[in-house]
N, C-alpha and C positions, 0 to 999 in steps of 0.2 A: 299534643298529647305528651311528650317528650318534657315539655315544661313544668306542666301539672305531676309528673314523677318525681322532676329534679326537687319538685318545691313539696313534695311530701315530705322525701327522701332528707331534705336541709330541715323538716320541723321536725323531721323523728330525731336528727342529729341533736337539735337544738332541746330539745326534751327530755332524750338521754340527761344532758348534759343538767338541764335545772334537776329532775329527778335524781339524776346521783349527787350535783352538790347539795343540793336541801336536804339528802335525807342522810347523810352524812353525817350534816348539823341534828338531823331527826332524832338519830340513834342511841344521841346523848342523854337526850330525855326521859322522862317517865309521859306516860298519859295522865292528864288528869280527871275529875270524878267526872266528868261529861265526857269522855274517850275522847280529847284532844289531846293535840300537841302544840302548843300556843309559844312560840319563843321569837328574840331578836336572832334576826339573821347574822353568824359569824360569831355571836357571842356565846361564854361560857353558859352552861345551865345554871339556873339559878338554887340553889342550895336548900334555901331556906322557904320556897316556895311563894316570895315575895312577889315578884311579875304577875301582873294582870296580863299587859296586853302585850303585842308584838308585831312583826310585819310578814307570819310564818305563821298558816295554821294546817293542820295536818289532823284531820280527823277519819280514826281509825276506820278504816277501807271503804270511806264515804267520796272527801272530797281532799284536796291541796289548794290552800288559798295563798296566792305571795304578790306582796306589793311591788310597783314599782321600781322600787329603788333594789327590791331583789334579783329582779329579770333585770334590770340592766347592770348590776355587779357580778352579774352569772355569763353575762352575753360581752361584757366588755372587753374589748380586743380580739373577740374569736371571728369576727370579719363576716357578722351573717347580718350587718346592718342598725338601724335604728331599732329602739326598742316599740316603735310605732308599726314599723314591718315586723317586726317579729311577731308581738300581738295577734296581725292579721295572719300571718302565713299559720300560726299554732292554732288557730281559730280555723282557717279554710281547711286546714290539715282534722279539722274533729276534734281536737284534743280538749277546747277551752268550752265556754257556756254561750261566749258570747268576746267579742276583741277592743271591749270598753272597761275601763277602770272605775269600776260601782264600787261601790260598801258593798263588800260579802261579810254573810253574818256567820258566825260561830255562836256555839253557847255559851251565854255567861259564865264566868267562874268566879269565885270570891266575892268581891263588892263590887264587881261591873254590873250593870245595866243592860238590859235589851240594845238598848241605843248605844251601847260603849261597844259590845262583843261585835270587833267585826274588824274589820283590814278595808284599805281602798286598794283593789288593785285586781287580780285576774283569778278565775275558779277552774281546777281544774277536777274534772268526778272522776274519780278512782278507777272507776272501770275503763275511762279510756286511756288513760296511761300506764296500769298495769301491768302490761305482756315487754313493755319496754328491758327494765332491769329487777327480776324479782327476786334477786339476793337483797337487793336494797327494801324494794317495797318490803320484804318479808322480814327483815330485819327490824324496820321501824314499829310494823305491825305487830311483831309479837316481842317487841322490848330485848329480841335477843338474837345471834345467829343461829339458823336452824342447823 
């Protein structure tokens, strides 16, 4: 029983941790006409509204979609494992859809396609990682600090 706590207790750490740095990155943004927030991870916003796609999608207080290569530059060096346990512990914890790296879709924006709008990597529904850090969620959701 004691195990099952510690390993809640390490996905809620570990969650914190993606939800305050993505939305960090979030904050910079605008949403765009489908209430997303579609950007590269780490990068400037784009200005001119050029960027179609990204490896970060964030739609208003539905879902948070982030690729691979995001959970492991969020998880790197903080000592809770491979990005393959991480997956499953944020998974057994409730947080994800599911601890496999699918095509999650977003909605098209600009000249993408059905088939283009999407990220390969983990989905998370708003509702269960909300109660976590809601200065952040509530930041990105309303485009501003409350």
């Amino acid at each position: 029983m004691q195990s099952g706590t510690a390993n809640v207790n390490v996905a809620d750490r570990i969650m914190t941790r993606i939800v305050d740095t993505v939305f960090e990155d979030c904050d910079k943004r605008q949403f765009n006409e489908k209430g997303c927030k579609v950007f590269k991870f780490g990068s400037e916003p784009d200005q001119f509204g050029f960027a179609q796609g990204g490896d970060v999608c964030y739609k208003e207080e539905e879902k948070l979609i982030i690729s691979l290569s995001v959970l492991e530059a969020i998880i790197d060096k903080q000592g809770f494992g491979s990005s393959d346990t991480v997956r499953k512990l944020l998974h057994t914890a409730g947080y994800t859809t599911d601890d496999k790296l699918s095509f999650r879709k977003y909605p098209p924006t600009g000249s993408q396609t059905n088939e283009q709008a999407g990220i390969r990597g983990m989905m998370f529904p708003y509702e269960r990682f909300q109660h976590l850090n809601y200065l952040s969620n509530r930041r990105c959701t309303n485009g501003r600090i409350a």
